[in-house]
MARMILO-767217 format. One record per atom (N, C-alpha, C): chain; atom name; x, y, z. Coordinates in steps of 0.02 Angstrom, whole numbers. Example, Ala and Ser with C-alpha at 12.3 -4.5 7.8 and 13.67 -1.06 7.14 Angstrom:
MARMILO-767217
A/N/660/-284/390
A/CA/615/-225/390
A/C/660/-165/390
A/N/642/-112/354
A/CA/684/-53/357
A/C/645/2/394
END
This chain:
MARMILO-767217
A/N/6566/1590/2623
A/CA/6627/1563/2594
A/C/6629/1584/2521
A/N/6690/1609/2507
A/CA/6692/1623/2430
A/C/6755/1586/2402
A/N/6741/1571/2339
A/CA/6795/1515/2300
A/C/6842/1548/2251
A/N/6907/1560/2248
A/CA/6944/1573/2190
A/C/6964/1530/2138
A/N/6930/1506/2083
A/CA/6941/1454/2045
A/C/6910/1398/2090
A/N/6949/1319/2040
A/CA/6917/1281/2063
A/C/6934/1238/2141
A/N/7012/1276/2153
A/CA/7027/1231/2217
A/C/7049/1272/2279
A/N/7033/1319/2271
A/CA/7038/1394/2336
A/C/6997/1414/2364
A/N/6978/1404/2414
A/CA/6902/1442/2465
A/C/6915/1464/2503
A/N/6887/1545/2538
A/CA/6919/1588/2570
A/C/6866/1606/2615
A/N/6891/1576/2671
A/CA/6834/1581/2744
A/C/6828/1668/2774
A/N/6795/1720/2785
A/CA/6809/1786/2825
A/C/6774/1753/2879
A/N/6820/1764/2940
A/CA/6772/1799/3001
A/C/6830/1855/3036
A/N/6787/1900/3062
A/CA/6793/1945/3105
A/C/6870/1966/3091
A/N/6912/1977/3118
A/CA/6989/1994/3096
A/C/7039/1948/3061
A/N/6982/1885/3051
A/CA/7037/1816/3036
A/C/7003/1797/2939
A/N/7072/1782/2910
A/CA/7039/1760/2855
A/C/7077/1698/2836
A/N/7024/1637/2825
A/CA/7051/1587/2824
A/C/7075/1559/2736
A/N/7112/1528/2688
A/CA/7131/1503/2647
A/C/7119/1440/2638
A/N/7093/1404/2570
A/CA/7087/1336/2609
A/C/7109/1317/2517
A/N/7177/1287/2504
A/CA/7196/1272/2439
A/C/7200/1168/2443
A/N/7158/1166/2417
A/CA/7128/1093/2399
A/C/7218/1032/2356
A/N/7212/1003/2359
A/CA/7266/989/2325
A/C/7260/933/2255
A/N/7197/915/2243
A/CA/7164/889/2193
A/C/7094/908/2181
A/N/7072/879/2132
A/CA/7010/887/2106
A/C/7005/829/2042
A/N/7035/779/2038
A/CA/7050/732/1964
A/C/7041/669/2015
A/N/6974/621/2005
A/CA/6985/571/2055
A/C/7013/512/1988
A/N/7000/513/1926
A/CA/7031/460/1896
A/C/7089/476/1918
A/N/7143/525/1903
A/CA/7227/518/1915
A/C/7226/497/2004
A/N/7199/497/2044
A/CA/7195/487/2110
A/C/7205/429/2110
A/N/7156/375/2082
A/CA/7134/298/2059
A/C/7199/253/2033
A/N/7220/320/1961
A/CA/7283/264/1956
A/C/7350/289/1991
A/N/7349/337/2012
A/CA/7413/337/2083
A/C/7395/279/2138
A/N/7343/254/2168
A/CA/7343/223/2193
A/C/7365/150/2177
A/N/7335/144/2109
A/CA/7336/64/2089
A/C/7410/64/2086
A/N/7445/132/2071
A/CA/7515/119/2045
A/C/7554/98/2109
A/N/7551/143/2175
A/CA/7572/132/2238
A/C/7570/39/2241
A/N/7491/17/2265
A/CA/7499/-49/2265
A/C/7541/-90/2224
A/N/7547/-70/2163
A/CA/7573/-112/2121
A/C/7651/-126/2143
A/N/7691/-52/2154
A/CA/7757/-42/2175
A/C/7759/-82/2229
A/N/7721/-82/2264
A/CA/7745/-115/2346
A/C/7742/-201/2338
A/N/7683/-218/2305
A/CA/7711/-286/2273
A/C/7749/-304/2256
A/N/7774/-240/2221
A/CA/7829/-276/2177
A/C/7908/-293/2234
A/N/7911/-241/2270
A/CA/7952/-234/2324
A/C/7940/-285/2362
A/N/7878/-310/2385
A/CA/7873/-341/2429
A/C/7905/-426/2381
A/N/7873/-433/2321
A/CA/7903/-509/2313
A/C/7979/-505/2293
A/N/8001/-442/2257
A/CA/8081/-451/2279
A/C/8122/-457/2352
A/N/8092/-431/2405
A/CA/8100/-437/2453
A/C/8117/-523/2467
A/N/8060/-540/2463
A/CA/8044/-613/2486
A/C/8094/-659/2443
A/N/8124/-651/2392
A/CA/8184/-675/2347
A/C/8235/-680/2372
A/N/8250/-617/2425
A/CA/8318/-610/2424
A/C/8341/-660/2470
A/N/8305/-690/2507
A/CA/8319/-745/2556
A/C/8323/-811/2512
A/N/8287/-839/2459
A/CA/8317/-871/2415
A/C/8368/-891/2388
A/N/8386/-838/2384
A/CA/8464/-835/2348
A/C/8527/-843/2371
A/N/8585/-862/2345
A/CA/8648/-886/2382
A/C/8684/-863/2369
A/N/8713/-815/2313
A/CA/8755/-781/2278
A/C/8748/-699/2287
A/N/8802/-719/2348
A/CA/8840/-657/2393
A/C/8813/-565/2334
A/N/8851/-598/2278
A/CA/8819/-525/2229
A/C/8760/-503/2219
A/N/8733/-551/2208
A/CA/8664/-551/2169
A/C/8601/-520/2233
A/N/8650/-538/2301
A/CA/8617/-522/2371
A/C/8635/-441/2374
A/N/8673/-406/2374
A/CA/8715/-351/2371
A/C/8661/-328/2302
A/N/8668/-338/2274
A/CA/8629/-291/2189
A/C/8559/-290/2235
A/N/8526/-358/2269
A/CA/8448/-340/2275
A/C/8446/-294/2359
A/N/8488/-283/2394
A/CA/8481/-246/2415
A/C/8496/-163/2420
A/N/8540/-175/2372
A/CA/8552/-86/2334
A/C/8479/-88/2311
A/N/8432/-139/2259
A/CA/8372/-124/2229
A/C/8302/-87/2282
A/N/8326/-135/2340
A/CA/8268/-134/2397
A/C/8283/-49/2439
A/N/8344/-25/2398
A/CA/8350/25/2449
A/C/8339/83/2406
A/N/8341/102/2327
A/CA/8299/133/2297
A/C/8212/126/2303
A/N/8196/58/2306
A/CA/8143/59/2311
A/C/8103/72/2356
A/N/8128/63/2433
A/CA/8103/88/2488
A/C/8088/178/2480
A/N/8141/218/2447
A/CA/8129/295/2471
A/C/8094/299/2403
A/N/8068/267/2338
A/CA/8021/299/2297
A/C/7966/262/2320
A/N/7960/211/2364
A/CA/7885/175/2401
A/C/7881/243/2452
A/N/7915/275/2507
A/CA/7898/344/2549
A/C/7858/385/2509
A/N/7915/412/2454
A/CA/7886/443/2408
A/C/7814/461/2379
A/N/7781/364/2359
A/CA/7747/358/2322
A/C/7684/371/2383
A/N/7697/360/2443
A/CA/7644/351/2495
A/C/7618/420/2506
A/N/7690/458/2520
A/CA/7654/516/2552
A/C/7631/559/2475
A/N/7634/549/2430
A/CA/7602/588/2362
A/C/7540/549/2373
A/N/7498/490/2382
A/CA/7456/471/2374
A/C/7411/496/2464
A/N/7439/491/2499
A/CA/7413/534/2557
A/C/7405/587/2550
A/N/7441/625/2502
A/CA/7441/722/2506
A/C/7362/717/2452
A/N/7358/675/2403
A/CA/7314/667/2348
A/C/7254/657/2388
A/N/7254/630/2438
A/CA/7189/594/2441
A/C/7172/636/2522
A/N/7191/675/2549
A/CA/7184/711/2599
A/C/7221/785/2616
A/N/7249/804/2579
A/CA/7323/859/2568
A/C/7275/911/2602
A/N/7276/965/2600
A/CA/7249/1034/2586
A/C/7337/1087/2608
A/N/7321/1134/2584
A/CA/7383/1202/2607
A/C/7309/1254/2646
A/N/7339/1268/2712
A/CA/7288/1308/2746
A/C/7316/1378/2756
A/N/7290/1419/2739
A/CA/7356/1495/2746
A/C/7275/1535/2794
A/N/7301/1540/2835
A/CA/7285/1608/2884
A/C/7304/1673/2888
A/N/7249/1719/2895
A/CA/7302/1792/2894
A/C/7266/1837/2950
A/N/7297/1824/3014
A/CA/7262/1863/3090
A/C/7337/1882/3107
A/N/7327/1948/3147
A/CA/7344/1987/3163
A/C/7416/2019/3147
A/N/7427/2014/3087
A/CA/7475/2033/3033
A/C/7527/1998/3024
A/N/7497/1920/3029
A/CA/7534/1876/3030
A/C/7500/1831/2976
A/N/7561/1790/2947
A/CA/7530/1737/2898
A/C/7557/1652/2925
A/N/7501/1641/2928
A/CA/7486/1547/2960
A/C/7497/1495/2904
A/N/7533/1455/2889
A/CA/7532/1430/2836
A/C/7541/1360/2847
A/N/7507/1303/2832
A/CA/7518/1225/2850
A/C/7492/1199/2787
A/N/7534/1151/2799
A/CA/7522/1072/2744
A/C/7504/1035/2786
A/N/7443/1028/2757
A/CA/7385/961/2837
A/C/7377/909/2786
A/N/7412/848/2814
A/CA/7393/798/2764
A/C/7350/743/2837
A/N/7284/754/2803
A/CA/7262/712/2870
A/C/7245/744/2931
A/N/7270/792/2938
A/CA/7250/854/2996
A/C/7302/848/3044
A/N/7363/811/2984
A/CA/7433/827/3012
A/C/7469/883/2999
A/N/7519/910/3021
A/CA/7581/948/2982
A/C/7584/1004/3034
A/N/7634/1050/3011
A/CA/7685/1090/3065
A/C/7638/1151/3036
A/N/7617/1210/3099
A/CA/7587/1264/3062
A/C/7671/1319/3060
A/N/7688/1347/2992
A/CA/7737/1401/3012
A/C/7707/1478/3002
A/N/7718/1511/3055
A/CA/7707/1588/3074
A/C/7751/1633/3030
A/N/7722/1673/2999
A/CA/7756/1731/2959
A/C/7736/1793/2987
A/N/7757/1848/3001
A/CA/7747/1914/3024
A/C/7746/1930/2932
A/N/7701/1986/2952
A/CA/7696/2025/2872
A/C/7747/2085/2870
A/N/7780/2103/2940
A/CA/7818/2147/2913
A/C/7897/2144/2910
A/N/7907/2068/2912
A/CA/7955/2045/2901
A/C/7964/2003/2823
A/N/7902/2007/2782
A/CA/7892/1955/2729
A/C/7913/2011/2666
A/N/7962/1989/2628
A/CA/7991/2042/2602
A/C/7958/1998/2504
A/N/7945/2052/2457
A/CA/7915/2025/2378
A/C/7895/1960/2377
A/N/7822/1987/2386
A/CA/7805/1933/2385
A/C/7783/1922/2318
A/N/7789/1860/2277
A/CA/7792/1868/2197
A/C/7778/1814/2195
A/N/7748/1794/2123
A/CA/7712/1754/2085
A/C/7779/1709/2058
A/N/7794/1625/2045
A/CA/7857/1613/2036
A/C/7855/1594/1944
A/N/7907/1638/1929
A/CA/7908/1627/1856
A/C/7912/1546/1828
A/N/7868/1522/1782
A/CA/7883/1470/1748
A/C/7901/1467/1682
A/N/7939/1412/1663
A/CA/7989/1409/1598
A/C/7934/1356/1580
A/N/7884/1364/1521
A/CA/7844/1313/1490
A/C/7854/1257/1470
A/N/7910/1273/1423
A/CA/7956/1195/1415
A/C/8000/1165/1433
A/N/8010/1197/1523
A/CA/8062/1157/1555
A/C/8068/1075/1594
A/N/8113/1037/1588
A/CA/8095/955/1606
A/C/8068/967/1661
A/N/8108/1021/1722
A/CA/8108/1008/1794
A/C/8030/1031/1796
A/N/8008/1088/1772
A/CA/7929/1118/1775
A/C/7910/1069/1776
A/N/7903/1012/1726
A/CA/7853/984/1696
A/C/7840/911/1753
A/N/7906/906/1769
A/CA/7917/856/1830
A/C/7874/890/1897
A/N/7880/927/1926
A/CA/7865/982/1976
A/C/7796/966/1975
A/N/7754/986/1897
A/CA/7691/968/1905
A/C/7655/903/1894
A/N/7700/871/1892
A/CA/7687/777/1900
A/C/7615/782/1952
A/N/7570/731/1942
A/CA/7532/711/1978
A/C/7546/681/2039
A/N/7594/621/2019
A/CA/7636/613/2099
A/C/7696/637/2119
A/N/7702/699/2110
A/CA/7756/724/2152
A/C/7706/791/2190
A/N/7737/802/2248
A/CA/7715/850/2296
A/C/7769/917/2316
A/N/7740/951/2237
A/CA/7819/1012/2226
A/C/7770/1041/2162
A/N/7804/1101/2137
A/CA/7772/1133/2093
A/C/7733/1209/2122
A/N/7763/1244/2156
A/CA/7724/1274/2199
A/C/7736/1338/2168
A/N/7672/1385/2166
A/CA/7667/1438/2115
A/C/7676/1512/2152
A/N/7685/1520/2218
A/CA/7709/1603/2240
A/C/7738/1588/2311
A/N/7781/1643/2274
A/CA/7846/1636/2358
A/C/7834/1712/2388
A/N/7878/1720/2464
A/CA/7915/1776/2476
A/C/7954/1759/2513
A/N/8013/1799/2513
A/CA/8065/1813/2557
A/C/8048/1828/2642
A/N/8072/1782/2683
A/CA/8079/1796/2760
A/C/8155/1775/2796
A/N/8184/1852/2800
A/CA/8237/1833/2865
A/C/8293/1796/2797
A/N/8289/1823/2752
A/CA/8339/1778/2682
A/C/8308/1724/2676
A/N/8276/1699/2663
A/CA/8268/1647/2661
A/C/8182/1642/2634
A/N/8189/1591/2546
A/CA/8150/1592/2510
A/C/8075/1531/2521
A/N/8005/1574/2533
A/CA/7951/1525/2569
A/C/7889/1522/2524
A/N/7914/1465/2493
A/CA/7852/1436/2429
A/C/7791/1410/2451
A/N/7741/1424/2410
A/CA/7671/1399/2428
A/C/7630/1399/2362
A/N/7554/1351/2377
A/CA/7537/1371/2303
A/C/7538/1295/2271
A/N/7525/1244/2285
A/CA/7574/1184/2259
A/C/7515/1165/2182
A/N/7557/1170/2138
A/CA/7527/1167/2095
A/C/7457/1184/2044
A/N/7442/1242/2071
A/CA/7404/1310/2063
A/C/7394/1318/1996
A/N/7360/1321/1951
A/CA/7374/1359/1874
A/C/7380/1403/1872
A/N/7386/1445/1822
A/CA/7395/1530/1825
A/C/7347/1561/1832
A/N/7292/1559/1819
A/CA/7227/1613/1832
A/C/7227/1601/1928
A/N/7226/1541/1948
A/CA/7190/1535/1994
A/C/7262/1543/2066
A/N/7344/1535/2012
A/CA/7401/1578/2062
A/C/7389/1652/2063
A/N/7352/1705/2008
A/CA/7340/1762/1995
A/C/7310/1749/2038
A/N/7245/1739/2053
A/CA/7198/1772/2096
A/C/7215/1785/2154
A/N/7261/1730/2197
A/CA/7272/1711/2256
A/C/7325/1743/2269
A/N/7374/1749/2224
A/CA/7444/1814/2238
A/C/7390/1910/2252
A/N/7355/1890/2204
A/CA/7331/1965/2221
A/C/7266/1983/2274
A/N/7245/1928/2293
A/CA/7213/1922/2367
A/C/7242/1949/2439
A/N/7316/1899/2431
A/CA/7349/1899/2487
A/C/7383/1968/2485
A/N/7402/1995/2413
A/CA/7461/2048/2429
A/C/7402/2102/2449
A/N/7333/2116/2443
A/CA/7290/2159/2451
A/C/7279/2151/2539
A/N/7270/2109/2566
A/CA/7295/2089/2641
A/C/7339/2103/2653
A/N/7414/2106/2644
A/CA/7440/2120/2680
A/C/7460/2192/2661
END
């Protein structure tokens, strides 16, 4: 097994070469994503338990508009703390095809790429001081992904939050494969 940087390990056997991109390595930020998760769902959970309290038709209407932001950033917050605490990106490259899955748990969809349908494959430019970058590479968000290519029109990111030495290595691994 050989390692590219600190979160890439690259399995050979025989015609198959396996990828194995880690999706952390920071267990304090792990620790307080978690405490933060619990904290949110408390908090959801005792507004929850309020809203039956209450008698004033509005005030019922406002806490369930609240409960319904809060439900999709509680999804949110779960599956970032599942991708954190079990994530990996698995990229395969047998028989001139590229294998690519998000296993969270030793879940997720594998998608098949033919290599001679995978058109520039390129490193994705970043803007240093942009909000959305800087969001992208949030600890809990599960986005930020550092090299794409084109298949069939249609643009296929990977890489999730990669630095640059260690998106270099791995852009010029794969493009030497294929």
């Amino acid at each position: 097994m050989e390692y590219i940087g600190k979160r890439i390990s690259i399995k050979r056997v025989d015609n198959e070469t396996s990828i194995v991109i880690l999706s952390t390595t920071d267990k304090v930020k792990k620790t307080i994503l978690f405490i933060w998760f619990v904290l949110w769902s408390l908090g959801g959970v005792i507004v929850f338990t309020q809203y039956f309290l209450i008698k004033d038709e509005q005030t019922r209407i406002a806490i369930l508009v609240w409960l319904g932001f809060w439900s999709y950033f509680e999804y949110k917050t779960f599956r970032a703390v599942m991708w954190r605490n079990s994530g990996l990106e698995k990229i395969k490259l047998r028989d001139r095809k590229l294998f690519y899955k998000r296993d969270i748990g030793g879940r997720g969809k594998i998608n098949v790429y033919e290599f001679d349908f995978m058109k520039d494959l390129r490193l994705i430019e970043v803007e240093e001081h942009s909000f959305f970058e800087n969001l992208n590479n949030s600890y809990w968000v599960i986005a930020g992904e550092k090299l794409a290519f084109d298949y069939y029109g249609k643009e296929i990111k990977f890489g999730l939050q990669l630095d640059e030495p260690d998106a270099k290595a791995l852009f010029k691994y794969i493009k030497n494969k294929i």
